[in-house]
TILUM-466726 format. One record per atom (N, C-alpha, C, O): x, y, z; residue number from 1. Coordinates in Angstrom, 2 decimals, always signed. Each point is the difference from the previous one (the first is absolute). Example, Ala and Ser with C-alpha at 12.3 -4.5 7.8 and 13.67 -1.06 7.14 Angstrom:
BEGIN
@east:+13.19, north:-5.69, up:+7.80, seq:1
@east:-0.89, north:+1.19, up:+0.00, seq:1
@east:+0.90, north:+1.20, up:+0.00, seq:1
@east:+1.04, north:-0.02, up:+0.66, seq:1
@east:-1.39, north:+1.07, up:-1.38, seq:2
@east:+0.82, north:+1.19, up:+0.06, seq:2
@east:-0.77, north:+1.09, up:+0.73, seq:2
@east:+0.51, north:+1.11, up:+0.17, seq:2
//
This chain:
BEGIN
@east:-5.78, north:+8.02, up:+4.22, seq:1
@east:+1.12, north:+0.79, up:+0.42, seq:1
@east:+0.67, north:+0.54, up:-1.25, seq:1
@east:+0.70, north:-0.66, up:-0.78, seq:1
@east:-0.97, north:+1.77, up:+0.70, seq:2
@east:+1.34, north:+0.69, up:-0.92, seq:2
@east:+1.69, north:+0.19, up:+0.02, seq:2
@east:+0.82, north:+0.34, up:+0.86, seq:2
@east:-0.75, north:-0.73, up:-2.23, seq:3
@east:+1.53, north:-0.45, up:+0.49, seq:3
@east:+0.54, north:+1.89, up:-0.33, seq:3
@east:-0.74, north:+0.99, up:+0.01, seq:3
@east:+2.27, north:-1.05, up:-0.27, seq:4
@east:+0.36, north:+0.73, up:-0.57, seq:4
@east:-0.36, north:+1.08, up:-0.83, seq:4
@east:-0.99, north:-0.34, up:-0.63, seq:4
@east:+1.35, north:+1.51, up:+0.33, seq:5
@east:-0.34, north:+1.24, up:-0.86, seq:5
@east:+0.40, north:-0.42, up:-1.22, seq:5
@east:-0.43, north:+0.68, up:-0.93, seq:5
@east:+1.49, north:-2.05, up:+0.52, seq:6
@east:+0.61, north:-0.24, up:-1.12, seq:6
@east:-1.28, north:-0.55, up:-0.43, seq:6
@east:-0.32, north:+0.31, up:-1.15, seq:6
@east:-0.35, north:-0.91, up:+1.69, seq:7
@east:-1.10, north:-0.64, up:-0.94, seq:7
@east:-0.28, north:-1.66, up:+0.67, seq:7
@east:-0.85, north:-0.79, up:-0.42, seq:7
@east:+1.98, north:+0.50, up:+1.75, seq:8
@east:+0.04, north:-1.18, up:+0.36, seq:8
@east:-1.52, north:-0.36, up:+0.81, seq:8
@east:-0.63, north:+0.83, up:+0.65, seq:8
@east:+0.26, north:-2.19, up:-0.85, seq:9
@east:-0.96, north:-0.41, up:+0.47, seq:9
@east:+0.01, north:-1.44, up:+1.01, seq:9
@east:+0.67, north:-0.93, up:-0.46, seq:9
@east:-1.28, north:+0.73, up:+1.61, seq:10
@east:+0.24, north:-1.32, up:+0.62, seq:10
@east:-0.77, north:-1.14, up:-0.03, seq:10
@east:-0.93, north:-0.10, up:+0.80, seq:10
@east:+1.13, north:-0.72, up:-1.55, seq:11
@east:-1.23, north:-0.09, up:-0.40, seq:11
@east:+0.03, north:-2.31, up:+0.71, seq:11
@east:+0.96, north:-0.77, up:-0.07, seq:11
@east:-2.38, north:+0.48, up:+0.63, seq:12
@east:+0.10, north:-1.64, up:+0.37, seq:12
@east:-0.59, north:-0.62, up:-1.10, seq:12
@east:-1.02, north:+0.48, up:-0.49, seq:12
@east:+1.52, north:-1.50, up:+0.02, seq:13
@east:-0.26, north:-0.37, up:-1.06, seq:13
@east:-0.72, north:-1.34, up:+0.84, seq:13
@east:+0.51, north:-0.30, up:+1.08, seq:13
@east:-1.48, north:-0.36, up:-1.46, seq:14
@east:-0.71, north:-1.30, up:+0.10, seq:14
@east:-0.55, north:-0.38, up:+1.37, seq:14
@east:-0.91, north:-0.83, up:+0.09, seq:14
@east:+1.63, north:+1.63, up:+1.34, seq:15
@east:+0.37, north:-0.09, up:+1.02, seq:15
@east:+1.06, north:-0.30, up:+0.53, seq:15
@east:+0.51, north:+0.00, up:+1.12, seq:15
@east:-0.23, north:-0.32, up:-2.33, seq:16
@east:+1.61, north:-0.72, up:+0.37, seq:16
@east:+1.59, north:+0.73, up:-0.01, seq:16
@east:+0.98, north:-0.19, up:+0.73, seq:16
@east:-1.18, north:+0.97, up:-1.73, seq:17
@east:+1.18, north:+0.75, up:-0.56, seq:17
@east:+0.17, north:+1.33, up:+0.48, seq:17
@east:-0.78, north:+0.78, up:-0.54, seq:17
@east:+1.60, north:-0.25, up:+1.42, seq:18
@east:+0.11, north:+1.40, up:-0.53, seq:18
@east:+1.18, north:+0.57, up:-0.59, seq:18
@east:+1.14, north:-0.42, up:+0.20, seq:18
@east:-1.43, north:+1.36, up:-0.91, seq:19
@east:+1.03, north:+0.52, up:-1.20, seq:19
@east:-0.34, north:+1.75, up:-0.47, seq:19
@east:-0.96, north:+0.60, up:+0.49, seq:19
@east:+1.67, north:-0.10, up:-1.23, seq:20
@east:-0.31, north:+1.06, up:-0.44, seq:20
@east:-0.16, north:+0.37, up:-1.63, seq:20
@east:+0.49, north:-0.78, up:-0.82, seq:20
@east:-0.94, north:+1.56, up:+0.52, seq:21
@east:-0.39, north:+0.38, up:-1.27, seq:21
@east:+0.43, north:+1.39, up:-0.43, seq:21
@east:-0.31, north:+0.76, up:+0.92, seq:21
@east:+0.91, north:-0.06, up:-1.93, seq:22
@east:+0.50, north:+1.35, up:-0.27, seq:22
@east:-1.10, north:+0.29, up:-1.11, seq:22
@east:+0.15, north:-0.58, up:-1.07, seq:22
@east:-0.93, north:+1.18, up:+1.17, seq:23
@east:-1.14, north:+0.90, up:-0.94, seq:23
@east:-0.26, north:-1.27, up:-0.90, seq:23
@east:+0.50, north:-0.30, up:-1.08, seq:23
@east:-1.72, north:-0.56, up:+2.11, seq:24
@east:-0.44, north:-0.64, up:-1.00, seq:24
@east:-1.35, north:+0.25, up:-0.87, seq:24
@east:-0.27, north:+1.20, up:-0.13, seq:24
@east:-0.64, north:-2.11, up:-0.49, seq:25
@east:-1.00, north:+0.14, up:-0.78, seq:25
@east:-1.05, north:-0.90, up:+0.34, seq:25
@east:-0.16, north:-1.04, up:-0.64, seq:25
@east:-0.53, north:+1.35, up:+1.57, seq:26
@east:-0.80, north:-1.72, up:+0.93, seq:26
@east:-0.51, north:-0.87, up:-0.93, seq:26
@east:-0.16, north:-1.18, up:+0.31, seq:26
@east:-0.33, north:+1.90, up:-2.27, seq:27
@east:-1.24, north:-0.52, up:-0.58, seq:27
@east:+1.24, north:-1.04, up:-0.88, seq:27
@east:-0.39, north:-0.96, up:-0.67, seq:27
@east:+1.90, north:+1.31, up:+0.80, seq:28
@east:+0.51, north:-0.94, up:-1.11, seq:28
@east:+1.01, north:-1.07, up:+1.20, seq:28
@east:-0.10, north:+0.19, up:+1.21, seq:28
@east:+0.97, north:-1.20, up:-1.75, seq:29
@east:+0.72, north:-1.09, up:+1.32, seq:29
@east:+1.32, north:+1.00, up:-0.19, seq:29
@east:+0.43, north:+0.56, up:-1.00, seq:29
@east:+0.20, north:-0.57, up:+2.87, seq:30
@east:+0.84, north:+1.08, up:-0.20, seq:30
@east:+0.77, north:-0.69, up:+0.92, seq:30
@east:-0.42, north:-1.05, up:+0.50, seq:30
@east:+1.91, north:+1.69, up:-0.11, seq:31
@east:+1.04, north:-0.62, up:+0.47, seq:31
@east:+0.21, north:-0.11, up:+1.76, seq:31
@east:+0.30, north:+1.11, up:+0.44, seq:31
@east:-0.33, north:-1.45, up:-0.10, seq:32
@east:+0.04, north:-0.07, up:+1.59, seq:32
@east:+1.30, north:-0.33, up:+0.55, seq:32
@east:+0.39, north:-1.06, up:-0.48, seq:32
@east:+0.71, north:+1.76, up:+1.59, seq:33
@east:+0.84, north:-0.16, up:+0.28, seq:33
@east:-0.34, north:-0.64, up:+1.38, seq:33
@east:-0.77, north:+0.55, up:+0.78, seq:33
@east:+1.50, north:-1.94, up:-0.48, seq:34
@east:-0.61, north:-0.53, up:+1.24, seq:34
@east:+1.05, north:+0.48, up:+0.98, seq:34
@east:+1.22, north:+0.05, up:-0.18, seq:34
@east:-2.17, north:+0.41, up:+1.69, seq:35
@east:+0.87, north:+0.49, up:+0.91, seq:35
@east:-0.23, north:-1.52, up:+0.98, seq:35
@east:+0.98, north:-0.69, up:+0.26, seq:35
@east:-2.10, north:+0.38, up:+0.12, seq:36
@east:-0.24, north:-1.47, up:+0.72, seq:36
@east:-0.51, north:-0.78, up:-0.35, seq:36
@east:-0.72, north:+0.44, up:-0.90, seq:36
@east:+0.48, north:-2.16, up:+1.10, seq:37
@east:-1.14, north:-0.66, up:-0.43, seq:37
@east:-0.48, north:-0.91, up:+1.08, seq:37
@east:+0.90, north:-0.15, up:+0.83, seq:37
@east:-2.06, north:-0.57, up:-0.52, seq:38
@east:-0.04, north:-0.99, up:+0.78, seq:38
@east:+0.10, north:-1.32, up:-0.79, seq:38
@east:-0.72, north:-0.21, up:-0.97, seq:38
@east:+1.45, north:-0.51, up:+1.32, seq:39
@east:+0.65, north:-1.71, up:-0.96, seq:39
@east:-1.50, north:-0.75, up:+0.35, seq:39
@east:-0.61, north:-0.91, up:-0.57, seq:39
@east:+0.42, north:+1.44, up:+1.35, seq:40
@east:-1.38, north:-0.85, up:+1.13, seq:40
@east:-1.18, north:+0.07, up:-1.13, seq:40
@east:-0.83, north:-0.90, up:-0.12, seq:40
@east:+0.85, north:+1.81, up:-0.52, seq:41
@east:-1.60, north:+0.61, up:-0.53, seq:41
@east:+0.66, north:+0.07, up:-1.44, seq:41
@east:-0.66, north:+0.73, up:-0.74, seq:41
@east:+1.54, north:-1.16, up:+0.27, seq:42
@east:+0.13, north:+0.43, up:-0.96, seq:42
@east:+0.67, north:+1.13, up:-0.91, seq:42
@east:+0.07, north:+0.15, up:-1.22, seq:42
@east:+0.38, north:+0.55, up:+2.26, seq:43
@east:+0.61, north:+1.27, up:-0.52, seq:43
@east:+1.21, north:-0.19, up:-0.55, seq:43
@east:+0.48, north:-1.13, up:+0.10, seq:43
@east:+0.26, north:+2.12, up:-0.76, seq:44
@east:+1.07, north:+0.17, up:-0.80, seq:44
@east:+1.29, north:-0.16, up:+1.10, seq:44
@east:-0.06, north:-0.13, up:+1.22, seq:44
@east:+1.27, north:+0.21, up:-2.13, seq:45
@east:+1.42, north:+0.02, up:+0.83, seq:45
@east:+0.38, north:+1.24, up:-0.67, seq:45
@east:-0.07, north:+0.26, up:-1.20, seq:45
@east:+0.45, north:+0.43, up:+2.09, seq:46
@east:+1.08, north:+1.46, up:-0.29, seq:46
@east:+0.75, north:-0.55, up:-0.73, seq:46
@east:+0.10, north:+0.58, up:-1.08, seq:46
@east:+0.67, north:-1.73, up:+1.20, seq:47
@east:+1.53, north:-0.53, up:-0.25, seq:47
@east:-0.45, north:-0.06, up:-1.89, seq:47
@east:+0.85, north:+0.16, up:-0.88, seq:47
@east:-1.99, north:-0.37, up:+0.67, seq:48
@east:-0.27, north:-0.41, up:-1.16, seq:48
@east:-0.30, north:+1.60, up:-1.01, seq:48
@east:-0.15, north:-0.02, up:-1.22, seq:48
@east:+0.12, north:+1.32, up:+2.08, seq:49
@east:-0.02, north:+0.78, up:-1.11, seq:49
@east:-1.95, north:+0.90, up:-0.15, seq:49
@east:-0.72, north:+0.39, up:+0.92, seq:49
@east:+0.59, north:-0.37, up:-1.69, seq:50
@east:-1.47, north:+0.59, up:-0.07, seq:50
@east:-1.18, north:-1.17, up:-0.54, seq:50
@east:+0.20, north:-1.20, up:-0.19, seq:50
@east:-1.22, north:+1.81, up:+0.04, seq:51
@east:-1.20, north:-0.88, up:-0.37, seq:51
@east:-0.52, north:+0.31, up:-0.80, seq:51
@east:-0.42, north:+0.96, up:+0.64, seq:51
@east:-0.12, north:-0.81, up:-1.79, seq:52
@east:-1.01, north:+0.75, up:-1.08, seq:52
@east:-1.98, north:-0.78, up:+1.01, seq:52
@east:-0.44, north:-1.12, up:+0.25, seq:52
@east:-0.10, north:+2.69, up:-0.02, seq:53
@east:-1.00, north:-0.58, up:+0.24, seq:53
@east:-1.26, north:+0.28, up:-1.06, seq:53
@east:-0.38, north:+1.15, up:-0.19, seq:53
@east:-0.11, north:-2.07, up:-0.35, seq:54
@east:-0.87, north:-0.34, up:-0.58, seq:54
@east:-1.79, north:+0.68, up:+0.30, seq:54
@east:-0.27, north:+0.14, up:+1.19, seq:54
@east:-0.60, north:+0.14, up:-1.98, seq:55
@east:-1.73, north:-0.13, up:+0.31, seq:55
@east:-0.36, north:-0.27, up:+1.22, seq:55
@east:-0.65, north:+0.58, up:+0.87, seq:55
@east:+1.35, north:-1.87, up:-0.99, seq:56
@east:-0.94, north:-0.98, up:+0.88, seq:56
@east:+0.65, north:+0.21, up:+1.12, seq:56
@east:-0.49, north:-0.76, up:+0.83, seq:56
@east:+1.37, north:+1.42, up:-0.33, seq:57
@east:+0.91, north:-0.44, up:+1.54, seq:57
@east:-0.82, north:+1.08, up:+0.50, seq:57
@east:-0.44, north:+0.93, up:-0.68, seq:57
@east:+0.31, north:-1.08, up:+1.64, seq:58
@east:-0.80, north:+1.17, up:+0.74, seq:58
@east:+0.50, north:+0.84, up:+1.32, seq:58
@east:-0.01, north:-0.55, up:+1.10, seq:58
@east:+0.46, north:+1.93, up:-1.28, seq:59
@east:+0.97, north:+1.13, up:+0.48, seq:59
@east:-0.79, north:+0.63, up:+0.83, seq:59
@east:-1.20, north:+0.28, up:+0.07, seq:59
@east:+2.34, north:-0.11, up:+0.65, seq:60
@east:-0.67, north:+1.53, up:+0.72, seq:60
@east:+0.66, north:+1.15, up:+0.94, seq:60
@east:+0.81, north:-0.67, up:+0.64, seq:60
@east:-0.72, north:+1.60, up:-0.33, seq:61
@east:+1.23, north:+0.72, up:+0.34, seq:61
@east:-0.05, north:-0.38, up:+1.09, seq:61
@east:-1.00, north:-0.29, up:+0.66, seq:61
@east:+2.73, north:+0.23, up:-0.21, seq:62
@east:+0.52, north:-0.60, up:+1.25, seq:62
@east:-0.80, north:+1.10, up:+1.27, seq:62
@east:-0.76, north:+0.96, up:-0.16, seq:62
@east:+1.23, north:-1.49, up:+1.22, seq:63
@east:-0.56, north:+0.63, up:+1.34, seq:63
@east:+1.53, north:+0.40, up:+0.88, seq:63
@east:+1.17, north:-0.20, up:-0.32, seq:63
@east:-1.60, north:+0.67, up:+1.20, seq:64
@east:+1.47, north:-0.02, up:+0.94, seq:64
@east:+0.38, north:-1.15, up:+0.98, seq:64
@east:+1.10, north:-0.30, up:+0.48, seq:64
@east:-2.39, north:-0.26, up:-0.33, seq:65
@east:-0.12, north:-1.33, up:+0.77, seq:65
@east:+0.42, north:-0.96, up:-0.82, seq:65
@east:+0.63, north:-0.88, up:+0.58, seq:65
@east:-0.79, north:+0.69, up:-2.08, seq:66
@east:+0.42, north:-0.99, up:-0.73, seq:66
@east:+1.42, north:+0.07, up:-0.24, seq:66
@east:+0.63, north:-0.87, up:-0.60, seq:66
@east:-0.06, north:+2.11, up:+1.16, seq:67
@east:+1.39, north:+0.07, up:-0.55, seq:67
@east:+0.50, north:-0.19, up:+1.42, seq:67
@east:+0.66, north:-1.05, up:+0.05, seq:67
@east:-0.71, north:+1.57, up:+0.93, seq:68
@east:+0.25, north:-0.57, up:+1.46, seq:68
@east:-0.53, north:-1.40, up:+0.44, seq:68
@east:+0.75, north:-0.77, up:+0.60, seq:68
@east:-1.96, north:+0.46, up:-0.89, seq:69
@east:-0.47, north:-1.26, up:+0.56, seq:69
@east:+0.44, north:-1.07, up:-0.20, seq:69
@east:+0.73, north:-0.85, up:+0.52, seq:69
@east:-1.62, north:+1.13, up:-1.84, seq:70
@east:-0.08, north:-1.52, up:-0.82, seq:70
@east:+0.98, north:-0.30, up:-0.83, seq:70
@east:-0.13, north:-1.11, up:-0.50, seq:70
@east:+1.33, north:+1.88, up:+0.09, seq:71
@east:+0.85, north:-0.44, up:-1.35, seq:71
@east:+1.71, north:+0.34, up:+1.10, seq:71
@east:+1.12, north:-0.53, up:-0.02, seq:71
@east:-1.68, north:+1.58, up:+0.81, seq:72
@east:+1.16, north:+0.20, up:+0.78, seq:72
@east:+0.98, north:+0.78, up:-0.50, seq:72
@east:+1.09, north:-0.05, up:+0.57, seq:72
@east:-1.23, north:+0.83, up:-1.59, seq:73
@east:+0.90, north:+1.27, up:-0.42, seq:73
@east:-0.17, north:+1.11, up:+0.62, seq:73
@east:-1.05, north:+0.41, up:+0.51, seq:73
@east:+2.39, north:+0.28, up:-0.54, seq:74
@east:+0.44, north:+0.93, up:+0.73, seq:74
@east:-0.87, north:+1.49, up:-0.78, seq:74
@east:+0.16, north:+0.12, up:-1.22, seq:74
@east:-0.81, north:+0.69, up:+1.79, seq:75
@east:-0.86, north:+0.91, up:-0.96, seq:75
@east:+0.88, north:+1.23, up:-0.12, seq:75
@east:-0.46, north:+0.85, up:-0.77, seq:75
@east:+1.87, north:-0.49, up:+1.46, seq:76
@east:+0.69, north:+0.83, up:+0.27, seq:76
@east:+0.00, north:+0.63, up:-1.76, seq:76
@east:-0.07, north:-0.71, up:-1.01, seq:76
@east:+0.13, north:+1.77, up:+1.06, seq:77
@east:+0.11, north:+0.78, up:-1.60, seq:77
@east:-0.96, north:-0.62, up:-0.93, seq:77
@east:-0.29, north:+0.70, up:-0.97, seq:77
@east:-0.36, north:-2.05, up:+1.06, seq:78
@east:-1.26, north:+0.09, up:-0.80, seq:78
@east:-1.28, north:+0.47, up:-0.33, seq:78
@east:-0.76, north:-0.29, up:-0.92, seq:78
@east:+0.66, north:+1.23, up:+2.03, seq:79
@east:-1.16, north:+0.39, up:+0.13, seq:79
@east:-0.21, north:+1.52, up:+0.22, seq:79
@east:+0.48, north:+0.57, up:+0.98, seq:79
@east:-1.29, north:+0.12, up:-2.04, seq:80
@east:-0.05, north:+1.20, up:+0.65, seq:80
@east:-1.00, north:+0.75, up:+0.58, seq:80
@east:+0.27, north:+1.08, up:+0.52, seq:80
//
């Protein structure tokens, strides 16, 4: 899913996380703003701020189902 014209991206981090990214660089570790996490699986806390994700974490752009379904955010103005 493409985020924004600014450059925003939606991106699930591990399965666990979802968050967003502003014009990142996939080949170097880049900053992730968390919008949900599952506590269950491991995922991040919003309350806690962003994530730097690393090589090894393994991404992939959000869906509309992952943002309705599974994480339960509202997609209103995120999506264009």
């Amino acid at each position: 899913m493409a985020g924004k014209e600014d450059g925003t991206e939606y991106i699930v981090v591990n399965e666990h996380t979802l968050g967003y990214s502003i014009d990142r660089n996939p080949s170097m570790p880049f900053t992730v703003s968390v919008l949900a996490g599952n506590p269950f699986r491991g995922g991040a806390n919003p309350k806690n701020g962003s994530i730097t994700v690393l090589h090894l974490d393994q991404t992939r752009q959000a869906t509309l189902n992952d943002l309705v379904k599974a994480f339960r955010v509202d997609p209103s103005g995120r999506l264009t």
